[in-house]
N, C-alpha and C positions, 0 to 999 in steps of 0.2 A: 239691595245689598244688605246683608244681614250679618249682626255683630253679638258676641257676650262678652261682657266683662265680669272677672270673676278677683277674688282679691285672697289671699295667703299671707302669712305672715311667719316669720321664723325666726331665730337668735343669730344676729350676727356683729361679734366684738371683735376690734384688734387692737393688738400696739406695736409703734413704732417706734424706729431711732432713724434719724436724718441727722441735717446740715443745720447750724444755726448762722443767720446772714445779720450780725451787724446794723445797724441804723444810725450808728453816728456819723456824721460829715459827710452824709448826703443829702446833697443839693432840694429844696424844695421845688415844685412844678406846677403850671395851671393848667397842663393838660396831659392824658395820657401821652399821649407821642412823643413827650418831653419826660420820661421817666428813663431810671438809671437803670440800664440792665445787668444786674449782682449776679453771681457762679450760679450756673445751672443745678436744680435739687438732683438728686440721688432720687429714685424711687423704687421700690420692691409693691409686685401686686402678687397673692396668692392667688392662682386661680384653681376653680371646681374640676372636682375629676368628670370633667363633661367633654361632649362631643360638640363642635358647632358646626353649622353648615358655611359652605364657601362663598363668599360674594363673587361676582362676577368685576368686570373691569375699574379702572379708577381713569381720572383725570391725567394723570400722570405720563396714564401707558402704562401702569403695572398692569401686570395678570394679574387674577385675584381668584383666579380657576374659574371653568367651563359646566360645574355638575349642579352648581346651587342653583335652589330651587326657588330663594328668595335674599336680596338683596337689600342690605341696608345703606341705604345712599348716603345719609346722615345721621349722626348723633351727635345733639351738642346739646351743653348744657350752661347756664349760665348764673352765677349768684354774685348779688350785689351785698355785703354788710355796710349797714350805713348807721354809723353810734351804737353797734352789737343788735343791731335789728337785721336779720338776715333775708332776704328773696332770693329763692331758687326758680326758676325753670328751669323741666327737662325736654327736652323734644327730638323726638326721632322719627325717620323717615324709612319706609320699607318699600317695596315694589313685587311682583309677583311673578318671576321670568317663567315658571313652570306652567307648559297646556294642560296642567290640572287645581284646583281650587286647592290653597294653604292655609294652614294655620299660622299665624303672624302673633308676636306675644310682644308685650312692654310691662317687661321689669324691672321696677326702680324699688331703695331701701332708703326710706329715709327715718329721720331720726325719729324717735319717742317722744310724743309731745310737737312736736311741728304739727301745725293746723294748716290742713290741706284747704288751699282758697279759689282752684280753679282745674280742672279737667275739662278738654275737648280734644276732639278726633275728626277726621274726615277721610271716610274709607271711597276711597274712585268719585269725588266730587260731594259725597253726602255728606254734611256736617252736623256732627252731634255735639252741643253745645250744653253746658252743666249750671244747676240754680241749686242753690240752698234753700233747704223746706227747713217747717217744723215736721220732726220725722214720723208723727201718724200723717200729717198729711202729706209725705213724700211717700210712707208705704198707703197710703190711700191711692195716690193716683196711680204708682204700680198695679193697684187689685185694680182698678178701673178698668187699667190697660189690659189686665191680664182676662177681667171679663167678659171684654169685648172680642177676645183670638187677638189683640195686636200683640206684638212680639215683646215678650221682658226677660230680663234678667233682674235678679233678687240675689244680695250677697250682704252678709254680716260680719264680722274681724274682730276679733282681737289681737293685742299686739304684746313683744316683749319688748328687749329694748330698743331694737328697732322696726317701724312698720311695713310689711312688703305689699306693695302695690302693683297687685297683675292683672292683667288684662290681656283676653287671647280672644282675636276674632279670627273670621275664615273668609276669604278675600278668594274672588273669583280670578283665573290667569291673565294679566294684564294689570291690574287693577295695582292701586299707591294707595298707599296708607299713612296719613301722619298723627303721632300722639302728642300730647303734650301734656304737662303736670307742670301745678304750680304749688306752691306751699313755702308757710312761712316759718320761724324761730325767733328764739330770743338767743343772744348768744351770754351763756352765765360763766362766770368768770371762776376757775375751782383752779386750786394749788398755783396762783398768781400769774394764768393766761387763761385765753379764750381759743376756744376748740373750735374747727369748722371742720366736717365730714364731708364730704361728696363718695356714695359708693358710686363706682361707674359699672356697670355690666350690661353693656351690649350685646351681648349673647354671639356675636360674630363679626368678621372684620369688615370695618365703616368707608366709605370710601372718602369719608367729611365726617371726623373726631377732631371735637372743639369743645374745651371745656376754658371758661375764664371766669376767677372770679378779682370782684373788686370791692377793695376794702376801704372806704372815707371816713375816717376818726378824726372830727373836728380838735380832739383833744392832743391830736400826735402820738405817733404811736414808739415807745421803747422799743421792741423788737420784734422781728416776723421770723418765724421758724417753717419748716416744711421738711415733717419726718419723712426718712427712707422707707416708701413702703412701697417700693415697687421692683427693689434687689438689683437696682444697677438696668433692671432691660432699657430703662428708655433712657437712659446715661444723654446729656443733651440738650433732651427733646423740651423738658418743663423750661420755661422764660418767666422768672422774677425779674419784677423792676419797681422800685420802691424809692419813693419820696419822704418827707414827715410827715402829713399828715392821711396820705394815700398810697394804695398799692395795686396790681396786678399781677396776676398766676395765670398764664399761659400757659393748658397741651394741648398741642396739637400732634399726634405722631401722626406720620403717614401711614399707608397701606401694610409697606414693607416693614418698619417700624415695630408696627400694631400687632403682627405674623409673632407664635413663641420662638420658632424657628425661622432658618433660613425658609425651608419647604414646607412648611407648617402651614394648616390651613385653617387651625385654630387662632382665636386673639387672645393677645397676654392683656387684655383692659380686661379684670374683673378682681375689683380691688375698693378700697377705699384713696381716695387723693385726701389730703389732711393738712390745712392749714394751721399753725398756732401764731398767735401773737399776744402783745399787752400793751398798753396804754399809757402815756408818760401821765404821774400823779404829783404837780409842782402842789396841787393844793389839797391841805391835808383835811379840807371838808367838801372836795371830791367835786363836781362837775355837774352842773347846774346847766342844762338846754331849754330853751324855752323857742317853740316853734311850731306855727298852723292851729293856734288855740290849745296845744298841751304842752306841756314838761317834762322833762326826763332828769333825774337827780340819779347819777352813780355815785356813790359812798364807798373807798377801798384804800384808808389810809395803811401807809406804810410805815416802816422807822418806828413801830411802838415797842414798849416793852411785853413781853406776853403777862398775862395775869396769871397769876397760880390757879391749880385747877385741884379741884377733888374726886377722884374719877373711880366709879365702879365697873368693872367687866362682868357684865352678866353672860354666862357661857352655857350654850343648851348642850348637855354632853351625855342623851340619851340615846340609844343605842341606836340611831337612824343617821348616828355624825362617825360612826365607824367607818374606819377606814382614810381615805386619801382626804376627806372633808374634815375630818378629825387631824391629821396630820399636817395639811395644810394650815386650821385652824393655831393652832398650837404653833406652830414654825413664825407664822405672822406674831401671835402673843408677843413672843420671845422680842422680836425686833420692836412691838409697839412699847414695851415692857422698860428697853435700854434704852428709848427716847424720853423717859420719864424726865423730867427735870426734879433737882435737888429738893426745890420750893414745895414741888407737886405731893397731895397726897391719893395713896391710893388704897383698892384690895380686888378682889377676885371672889364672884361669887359663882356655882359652877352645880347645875342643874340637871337631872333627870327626873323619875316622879320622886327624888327625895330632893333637899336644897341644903347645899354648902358650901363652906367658907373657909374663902384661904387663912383668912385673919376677920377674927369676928367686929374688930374696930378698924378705923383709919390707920395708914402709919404711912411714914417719910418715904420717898422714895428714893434711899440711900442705897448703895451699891448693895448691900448686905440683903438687903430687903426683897429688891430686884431678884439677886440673884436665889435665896429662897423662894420668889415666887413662880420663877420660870421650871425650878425644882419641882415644885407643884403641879406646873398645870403640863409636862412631860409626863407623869404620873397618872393621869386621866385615861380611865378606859372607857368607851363609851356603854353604856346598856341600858334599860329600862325606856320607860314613859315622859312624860314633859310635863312637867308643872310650871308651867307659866308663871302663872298669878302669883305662887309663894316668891317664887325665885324673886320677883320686880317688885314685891313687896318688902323683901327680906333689903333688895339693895337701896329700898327706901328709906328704909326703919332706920339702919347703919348711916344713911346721910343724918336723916335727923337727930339722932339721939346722936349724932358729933355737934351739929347744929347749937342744939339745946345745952353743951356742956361747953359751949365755947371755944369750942377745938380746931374752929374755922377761923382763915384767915379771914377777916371782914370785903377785902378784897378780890375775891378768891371766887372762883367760879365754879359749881357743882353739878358733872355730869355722869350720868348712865349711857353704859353703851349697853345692848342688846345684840348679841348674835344667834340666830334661831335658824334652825333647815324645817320646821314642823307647826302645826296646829298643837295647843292643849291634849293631854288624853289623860291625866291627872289631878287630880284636884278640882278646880271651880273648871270648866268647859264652856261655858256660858261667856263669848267674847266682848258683850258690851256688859259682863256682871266685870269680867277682867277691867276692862277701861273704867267701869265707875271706882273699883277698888283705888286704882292707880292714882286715879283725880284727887280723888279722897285724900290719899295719904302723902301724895306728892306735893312739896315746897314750890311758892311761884321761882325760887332762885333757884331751882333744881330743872335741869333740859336731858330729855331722853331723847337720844338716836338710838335707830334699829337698823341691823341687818340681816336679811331675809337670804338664805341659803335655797339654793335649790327647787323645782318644778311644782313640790308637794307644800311649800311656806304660803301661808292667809297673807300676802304683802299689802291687800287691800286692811286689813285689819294693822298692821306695825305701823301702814303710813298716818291713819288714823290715832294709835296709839302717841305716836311721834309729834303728830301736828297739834295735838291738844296738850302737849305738854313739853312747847316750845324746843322741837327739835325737828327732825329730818328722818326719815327710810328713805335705804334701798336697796334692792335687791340683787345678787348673782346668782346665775345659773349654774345645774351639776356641771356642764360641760365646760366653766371658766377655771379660773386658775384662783381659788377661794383667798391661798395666800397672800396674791399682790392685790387682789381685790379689795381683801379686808384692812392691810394698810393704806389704798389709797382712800379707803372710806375713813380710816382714822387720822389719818393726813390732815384732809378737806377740814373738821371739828373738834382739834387737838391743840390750836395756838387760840387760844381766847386774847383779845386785844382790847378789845373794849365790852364793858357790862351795861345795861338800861339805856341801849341807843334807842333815842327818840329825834325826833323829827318834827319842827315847827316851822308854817308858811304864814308868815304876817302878813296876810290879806284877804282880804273879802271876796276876791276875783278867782280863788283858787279854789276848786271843789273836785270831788269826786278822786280822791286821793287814795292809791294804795301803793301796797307795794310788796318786796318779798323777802322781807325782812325776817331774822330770828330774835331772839329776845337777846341776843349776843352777839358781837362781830368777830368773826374768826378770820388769821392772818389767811390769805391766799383766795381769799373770795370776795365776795362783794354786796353790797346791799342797794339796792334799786328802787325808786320809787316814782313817781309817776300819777299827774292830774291833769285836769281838765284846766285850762286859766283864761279868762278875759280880755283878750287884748285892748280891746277899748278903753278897759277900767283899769289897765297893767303898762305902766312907764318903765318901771324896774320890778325885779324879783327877786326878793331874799332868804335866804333859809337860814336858820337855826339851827344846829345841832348840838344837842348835851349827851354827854355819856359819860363812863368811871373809865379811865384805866386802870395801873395796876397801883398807883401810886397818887391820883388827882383826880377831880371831878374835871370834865373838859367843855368847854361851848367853843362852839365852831361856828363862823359866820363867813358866808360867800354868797355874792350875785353874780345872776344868770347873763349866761352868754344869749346874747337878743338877736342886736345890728347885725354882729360882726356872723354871727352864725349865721342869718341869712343871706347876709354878702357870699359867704364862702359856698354854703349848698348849693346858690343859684348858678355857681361857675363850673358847676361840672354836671356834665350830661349823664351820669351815673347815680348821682344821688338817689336816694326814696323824699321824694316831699314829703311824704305821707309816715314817714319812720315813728315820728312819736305818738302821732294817733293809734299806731298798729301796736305800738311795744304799750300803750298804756291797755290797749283791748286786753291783749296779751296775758299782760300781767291781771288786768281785771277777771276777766273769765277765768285763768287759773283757780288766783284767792274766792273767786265766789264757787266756783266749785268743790272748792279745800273744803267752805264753811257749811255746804249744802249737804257735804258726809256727814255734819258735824250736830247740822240744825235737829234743835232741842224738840221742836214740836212739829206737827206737820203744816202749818201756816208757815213758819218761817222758810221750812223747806221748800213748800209752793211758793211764796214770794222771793226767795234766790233762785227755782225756776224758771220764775217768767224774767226775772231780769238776764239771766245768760240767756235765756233765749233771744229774746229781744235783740243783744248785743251778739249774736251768733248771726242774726240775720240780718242786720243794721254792716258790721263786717263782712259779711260773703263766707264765715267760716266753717268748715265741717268740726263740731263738737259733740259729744253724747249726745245733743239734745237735738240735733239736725240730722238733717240725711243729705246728700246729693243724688238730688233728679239728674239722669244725661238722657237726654234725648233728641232725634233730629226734629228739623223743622216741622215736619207734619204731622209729628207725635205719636206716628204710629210703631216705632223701636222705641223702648225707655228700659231705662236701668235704672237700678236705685241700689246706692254705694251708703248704708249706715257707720258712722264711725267708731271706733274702738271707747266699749266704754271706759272712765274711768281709771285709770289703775286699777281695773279688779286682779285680784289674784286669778292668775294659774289652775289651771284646772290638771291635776295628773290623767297622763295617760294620754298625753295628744303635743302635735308640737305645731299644731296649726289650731284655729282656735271660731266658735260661733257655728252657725247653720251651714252644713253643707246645700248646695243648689240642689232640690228632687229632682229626678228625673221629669218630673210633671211642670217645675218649674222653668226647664232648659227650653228656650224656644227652636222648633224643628230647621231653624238655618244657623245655628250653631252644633261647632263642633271642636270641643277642644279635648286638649292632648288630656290621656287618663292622668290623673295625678295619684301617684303611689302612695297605697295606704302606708303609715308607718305601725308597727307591731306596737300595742300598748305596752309586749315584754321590755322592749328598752328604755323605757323609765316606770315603770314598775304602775300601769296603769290597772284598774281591777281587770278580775281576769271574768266575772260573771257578765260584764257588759259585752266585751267586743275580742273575746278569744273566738277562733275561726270554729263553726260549726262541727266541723268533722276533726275531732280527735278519741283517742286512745284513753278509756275512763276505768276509773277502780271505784268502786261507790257500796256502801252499804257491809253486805256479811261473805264473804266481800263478792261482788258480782264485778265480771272483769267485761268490758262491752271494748271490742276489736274492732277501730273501725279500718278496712281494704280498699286504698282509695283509687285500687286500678278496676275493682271490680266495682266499686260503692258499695258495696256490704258492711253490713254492722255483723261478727259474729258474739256469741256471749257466750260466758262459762260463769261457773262459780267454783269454789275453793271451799273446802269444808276440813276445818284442820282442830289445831287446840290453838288456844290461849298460849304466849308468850315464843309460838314457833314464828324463825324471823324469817319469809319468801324472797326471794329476789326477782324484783322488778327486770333492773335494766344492767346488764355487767359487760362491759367492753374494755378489757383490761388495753387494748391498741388507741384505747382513744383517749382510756383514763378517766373514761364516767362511770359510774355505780349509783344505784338507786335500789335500797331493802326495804321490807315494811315489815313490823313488828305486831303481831295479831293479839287482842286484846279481847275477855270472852264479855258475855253478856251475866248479867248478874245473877241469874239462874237460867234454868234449861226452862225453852219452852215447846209444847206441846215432845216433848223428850228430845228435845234436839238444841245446844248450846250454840247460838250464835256467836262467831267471831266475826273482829272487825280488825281494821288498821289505825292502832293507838298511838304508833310511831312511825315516821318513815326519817331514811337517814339516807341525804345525798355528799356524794364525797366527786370532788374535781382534782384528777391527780397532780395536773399541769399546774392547777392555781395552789394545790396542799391549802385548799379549802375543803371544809366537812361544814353540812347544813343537817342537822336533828330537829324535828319538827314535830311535835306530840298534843296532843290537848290541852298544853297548859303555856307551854314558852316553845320558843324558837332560837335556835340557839344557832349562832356560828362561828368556827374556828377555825384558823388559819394559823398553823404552825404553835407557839405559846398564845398566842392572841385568843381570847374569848370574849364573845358580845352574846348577853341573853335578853330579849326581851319577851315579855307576854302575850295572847291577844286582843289583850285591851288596848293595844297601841298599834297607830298608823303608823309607820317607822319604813326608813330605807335603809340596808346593809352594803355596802360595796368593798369586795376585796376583790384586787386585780380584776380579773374579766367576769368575776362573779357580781349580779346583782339581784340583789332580793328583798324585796318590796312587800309589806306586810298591809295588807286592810286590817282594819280591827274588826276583831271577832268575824271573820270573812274567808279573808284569802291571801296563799301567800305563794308570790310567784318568784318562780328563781330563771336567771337568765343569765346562761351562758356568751358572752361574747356577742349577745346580740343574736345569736342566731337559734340557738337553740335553749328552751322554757319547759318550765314544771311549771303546773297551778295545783296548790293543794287548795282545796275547799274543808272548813271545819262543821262538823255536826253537832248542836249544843241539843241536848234533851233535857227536861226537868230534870231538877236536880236527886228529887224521889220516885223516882219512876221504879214501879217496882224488878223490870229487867231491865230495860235500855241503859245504855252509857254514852257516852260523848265517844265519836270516832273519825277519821280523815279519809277525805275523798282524793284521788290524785287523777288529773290529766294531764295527757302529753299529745300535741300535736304530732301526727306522723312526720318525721323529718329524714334527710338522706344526709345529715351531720355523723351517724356513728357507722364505725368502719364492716365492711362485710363478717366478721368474726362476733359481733355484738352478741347478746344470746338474753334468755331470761323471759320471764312469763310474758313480758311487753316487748324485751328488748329482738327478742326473735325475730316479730314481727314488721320491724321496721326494713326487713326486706321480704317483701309480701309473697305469701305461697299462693298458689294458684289454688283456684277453689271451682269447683263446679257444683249448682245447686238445680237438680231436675228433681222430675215426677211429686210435683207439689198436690198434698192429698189432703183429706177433711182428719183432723186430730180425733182423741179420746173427748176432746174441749173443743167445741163446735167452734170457739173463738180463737185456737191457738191449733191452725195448721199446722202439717207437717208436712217432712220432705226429704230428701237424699242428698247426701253431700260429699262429695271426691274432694280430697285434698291430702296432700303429703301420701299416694298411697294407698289410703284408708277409706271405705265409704262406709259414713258414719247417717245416724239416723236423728234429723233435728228437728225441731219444734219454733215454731214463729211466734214471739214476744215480745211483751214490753217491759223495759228498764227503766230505769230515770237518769237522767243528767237535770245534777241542782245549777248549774250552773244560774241561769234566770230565774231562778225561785227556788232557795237555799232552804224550802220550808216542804211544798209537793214537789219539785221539781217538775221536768218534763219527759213527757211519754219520748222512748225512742224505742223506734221497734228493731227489732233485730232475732236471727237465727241463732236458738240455744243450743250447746252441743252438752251432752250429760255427762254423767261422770266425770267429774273436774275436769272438764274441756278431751278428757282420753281422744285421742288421735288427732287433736286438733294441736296440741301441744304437742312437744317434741318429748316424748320419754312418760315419767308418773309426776306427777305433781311433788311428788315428796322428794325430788330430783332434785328442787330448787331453792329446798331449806338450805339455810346458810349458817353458821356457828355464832357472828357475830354480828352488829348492825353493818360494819364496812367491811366486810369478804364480799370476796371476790368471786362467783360461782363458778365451782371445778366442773365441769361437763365430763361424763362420763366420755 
């Protein structure tokens, strides 16, 4: 039997509104079956616009229908949190009713940051069983494998915010297949609960859907929530039942249940199920475990005063934040703005390649002030480049010289927010010259958070910027809702409670101490910390804690729950023994990898290497630095699963992310489903890497290369006109697109002939009352009064309505309609003194069946292709450039076989494409005379005779 596993990854967020269920005066319990069952939750699941196949029968006696091919007997899933230390298992069962070989898949999402600690499978008896390497030696033993003909699979990942785990093998008819995944979390405490996600997606209806999780908080828990996220289908079916210091979440839906509809052969399971809770806080120096040789200290006091804060809005407002990013942006301001408190001081510093200020000093944040500021930042239009480094210098300089003058409250807490959609393209570019600036000039009582907008943001660089100067990134996507995002990021780091929390264990027994601490405690979160302890040498354990709040220096002193905590684990068959050992790995592997970005030279770098390693392998857990080997007993199938590295940034132009598998890599008993490229047009990925070969090009003086993709023929023409006559491309007044280009001549005539070129091209979307101008020097677009210009010195994104258009610097700028239909101009830079040449624009268009039969125009014509016939091919005037006959529209015209270029891969020689030239500005290959198609203005419309 023969298997591949291959791994994907995508963006998938939601939120919810549910039920909230009470916890007072109910009864405590020592065992599940003694638990109180509270009002069934509400739940809403979104599901994909997808097909799934039918299962066959159930238990029951339901039908489950007659036609499917492959049957999922079970899917259950199970998660234990024990003290916000989380275990999941998923495991699914498949079977193979079809007399022919299937593809069977397991797709699971789990969170960002969960360490995957175990994968196996057993397809018809074979069992493939999973190790954690160091990862050259886990791809060492793959090449082994791979060169001896034993059968492998090789797959690499990266992830957003959450990681997709797929795997698709091909199971012979008969044959059962079981998966299962395991992986673990930390559960962090943000806006005063703790989240738990479960996505479910079974891909089709189960005839055994069991999902339970249990939750043992030694501490007791305040309240357990379970949002609506499943819109009322399974009204019922979920079973809470909840004690103090324990809980359970039962679904089970049946067959019928599981069905969207009555006769639906589709499952409504593909969704996230969503637990919230929090944890009663009687002690205001938080919860001290000590258990299996380590400790776990949560820290989350409540009832403080907040401490006044000093706050800067650093706002990137360069023309890549046009649009709904920008509007969003600004709508959240406004609301963060009115949460100011009286105490608080603030300002607004608001960036493109230039840097400014709302108010060059601090001021109150009194109604007046507020309300001037929001004035302000409504006022912002976006356009230009990004200067980083001035911008977070500029809201540095304003902290200190307040600093320096006294103007701080002594109490008073000083932070920088960061919100950025871009890399630099201004000023210093050089991102660790940026972070030394920042170090340099930044106060230890000063903390930068960042937030990183969008596909195109360095988040590996902000998280790095952030964590060296005691703050926090992170990141949303274009496709999120920027506004609630960015309040709940300012939410999470906006109540400071306490300043200089430190942390003392008065004992010799205690080592190996970290934790994930900020240099400040913010209401609604939590601080965690975690060591190794002695038991032998450890009778009691006590902790210290000193900090400021907003009014008194504080020490706080509590001992560790010892006895009673292991009386109590030992009586339920659900706990984790192992929960503090895992949550200190946990926590440790993070912080050493935080400090591994961070390490000053390359020894220290190498020696926080070998220690995550070590502790990677010692753990069982897939990190950067491991791989997971799976393979069966006799070693002759193996796969090797490498983990997501690091928080790297994003790469534009892809939503999946690392190595795809070669064809050479695929072993010959594998066969899985194609996975659909996505267009790099709809996130504005470049266009010279991975636009599809065969399009429609304008290049050079200007030479127009047609490519016929019923015949495959390339045809060519050129255009020989003057200087400032404007062509049109593409005019389909039924659909509302237009595309003109504006010819620009050469700077003298050469061998007596003036070279013209395309110096402008101007695209207009009637639907959106969008216009895109595009010339050698800026890029311009406008949408009604709305104007956004930037240059090509800038990597930038534009989005208005269905328009999106995505700038390479000094490259390429691709515009994409609704996703479906794209322009990529290419720019041509010449020296600057060249004694003819100019700088001039390339334009390509994919053939598309998006513009309506009436379309017209030197390219636009062609998009409903004319029939062409090319015979009696004969020796040329130029022994290297045949010639031949060509019938089309009518007309047999007399052509010559050549070569052109597409820069697309080399924006310098480009590349050969041959193709059939027709003479005289394309005469009888075009519709009419060439001089048919001049147009009056950049956005007319072409009258066709």
């Amino acid at each position: 039997m023969k298997q591949l596993m291959c791994f994907l990854f995508w963006l998938f967020l939601s939120e919810a509104h549910g039920l909230e269920i009470p916890t007072n005066e109910l009864p405590e319990f020592a065992e599940y079956g003694d638990l109180v069952e509270t009002a069934p939750g509400k739940f809403q699941f979104v599901p994909e616009n997808r097909r799934y196949q039918r299962s066959v029968s159930g238990d029951s006696g339901e039908t489950m229908g007659d036609v499917d091919q492959v049957t999922l007997y079970s899917y259950k899933v199970r998660s234990t949190i024990t003290s916000r230390m989380a275990n999941t298992v998923i495991q699914s069962k498949m079977v193979n009713n079809s007399p022919l070989p299937q593809n069977v898949m397991f797709d699971v999402q789990i969170p960002k940051g969960a360490f995957i600690s175990n994968f196996n499978m057993t397809v018809d008896g074979t069992t493939f069983t999973s190790s954690i390497k160091e990862k050259s030696t886990g791809r060492a033993l793959y090449s082994q494998a791979r060169a001896k003909g034993k059968t492998t699979g090789l797959v690499r990942s990266r992830a957003l915010d959450m990681e997709n785990f797929k795997t698709e093998v091909n199971i012979l008819p008969g044959s059962k297949v079981q998966f299962e995944l395991q992986y673990q979390e930390v559960k962090w405490r943000r806006l005063g609960s703790y989240e738990h996600r479960i996505h479910l997606q079974p891909g089709r209806l189960a005839k055994h859907l069991e999902v339970d999780v249990w939750i043992i908080e030694p501490q007791g828990m305040r309240f357990l929530h379970v949002p609506n996220t499943f819109e009322g289908h399974f009204e019922g079916v979920p079973v809470i039942s909840k004690g103090n210091q324990k809980a359970h979440i039962s679904f089970k839906p049946t067959v019928a249940q599981q069905r969207k509809c009555f006769n639906c052969s589709e499952t409504a399971v593909d969704g996230e199920l969503v637990v919230m809770y929090d944890v009663n806080r009687e002690e205001k120096a938080g919860e001290l475990e000590v258990f299996n040789g380590y400790f776990v200290h949560f820290f989350a006091p409540d009832n403080l005063e907040p401490i006044p804060k000093n706050i800067l809005f650093v706002i990137d407002v360069s023309g890549s934040m046009w649009g709904i990013k920008m509007k969003q942006t600004v709508e959240a301001m406004k609301t963060i703005l009115d949460d100011l408190r009286a105490e608080d001081q603030f300002s607004v510093v608001d960036f493109n390649h230039n840097v400014r200020t709302w108010r060059s000093d601090l001021v109150s944040a009194t109604k007046t002030q507020v309300a001037d500021a929001k004035k302000y930042i409504e006022k912002i239009q976006p356009n230009g480049g990004t200067n980083i480094n001035e911008a977070l210098l500029r809201a540095i300089f304003i902290l200190n010289e307040a600093n320096n003058l006294g103007l701080l409250d002594p109490n008073s807490v000083s932070l920088i927010i960061l919100v950025s959609d871009g890399d630099p393209t201004v000023g210093e570019l050089k991102l660790s010259k940026i972070q030394k600036n920042v170090k340099q000039n930044i106060r230890d009582n000063i903390s930068l958070f960042s937030l990183g907008i969008g596909f195109d943001v360095d988040y590996d660089f902000l998280k790095r910027l952030s964590n060296e100067n005691r703050g926090i990134a992170q990141r949303i996507y274009g496709n999120q809702d920027t506004s609630s995002q960015l309040r709940k990021f300012y939410n999470q780091v906006s109540t400071p409670l306490l300043r200089n929390v430190q942390f003392n264990y008065p004992h010799a027994a205690v080592t190996d101490v970290t934790q994930n601490s900020f240099y400040n405690y913010f209401g609604g979160s939590e601080i965690v910390v975690a060591g190794k302890v002695d038991p032998t040498k450890l009778e009691q354990m006590q902790s210290i804690i000193t900090a400021t709040t907003a009014s008194t220096d504080l020490v706080l002193e509590t001992l560790a729950q010892m006895d009673d905590l292991e009386d109590f684990l030992s009586k339920d068959k659900h706990a984790d023994p192992d929960f503090t050992r895992k949550l200190w790995a946990y926590l440790t592997i993070n912080q050493l990898l935080a400090e591994r970005s961070l390490a000053p030279t390359a020894a220290a770098k190498r020696k926080i290497t070998r220690t995550i390693l070590q502790m990677s392998l010692e753990h069982h857990i897939v990190t950067p630095l491991t791989a997971m080997v799976i393979e069966n007993d006799a070693g002759d199938e193996r796969m090797l699963a490498d983990s997501p590295p690091h928080d790297l940034a994003c790469c534009s132009g892809a939503l999946y992310y690392g190595s795809r598998v070669s064809p050479s890599a695929v072993p010959p008993w594998a066969n899985p489903s194609p996975t659909p490229e996505t267009s790099q047009h709809a996130i504005g990925a470049p266009v010279i890497e991975t636009t599809p070969p065969h399009v429609i090009r304008v290049e050079n003086d200007p030479h127009f290369i047609i490519y016929l993709p019923k015949s495959q023929k390339n045809i060519c023409f050129n255009i020989d006109s003057e200087p400032g006559k404007i062509l049109n491309l593409v005019s389909d007044p039924e659909s509302g697109i237009l595309v003109n280009g504006q010819l620009v001549g050469a700077k003298k005539p050469k061998n007596n002939k003036l070279s013209t070129y395309f110096g402008k091209l101007g695209f207009y979307f009637q639907s959106e009352d969008t216009k895109v101008e595009i010339s050698t020097e800026t890029i311009t677009l406008s949408r009604g009064s709305h104007v956004s210009v930037l240059s090509w010195a800038d990597t930038a994104r534009f989005t208005s309505q269905r328009v999106l258009v995505s700038v390479k610097k000094e490259k390429t700028v691709t515009i994409t309609l609704n996703k479906e239909l794209s322009f990529s101009v290419l720019l041509h830079r010449v020296w600057k003194k060249h004694p003819v040449n100019v700088d001039f624009l390339g334009i390509y268009i994919p053939p598309t069946n998006k513009l309506s039969p009436s379309a017209h125009g030197l390219i636009g014509q062609f998009m409903n292709e004319p029939e062409i016939h090319i015979f009696n091919e004969r020796p040329g005037k130029n022994p290297t450039k045949p010639e031949a006959s060509m019938e089309v529209k009518g007309h047999k015209l007399n052509v010559t076989r050549g070569l052109q270029k597409d820069y697309r891969t080399n924006i310098v020689f480009g590349t050969d494409v041959p193709c059939w030239f027709v003479h005289n500005s394309g005469k009888g290959f075009i519709d009419g005379h060439y001089k048919d198609y001049f147009v009056p203005q950049l956005y007319s419309y072409l009258k066709w005779p």
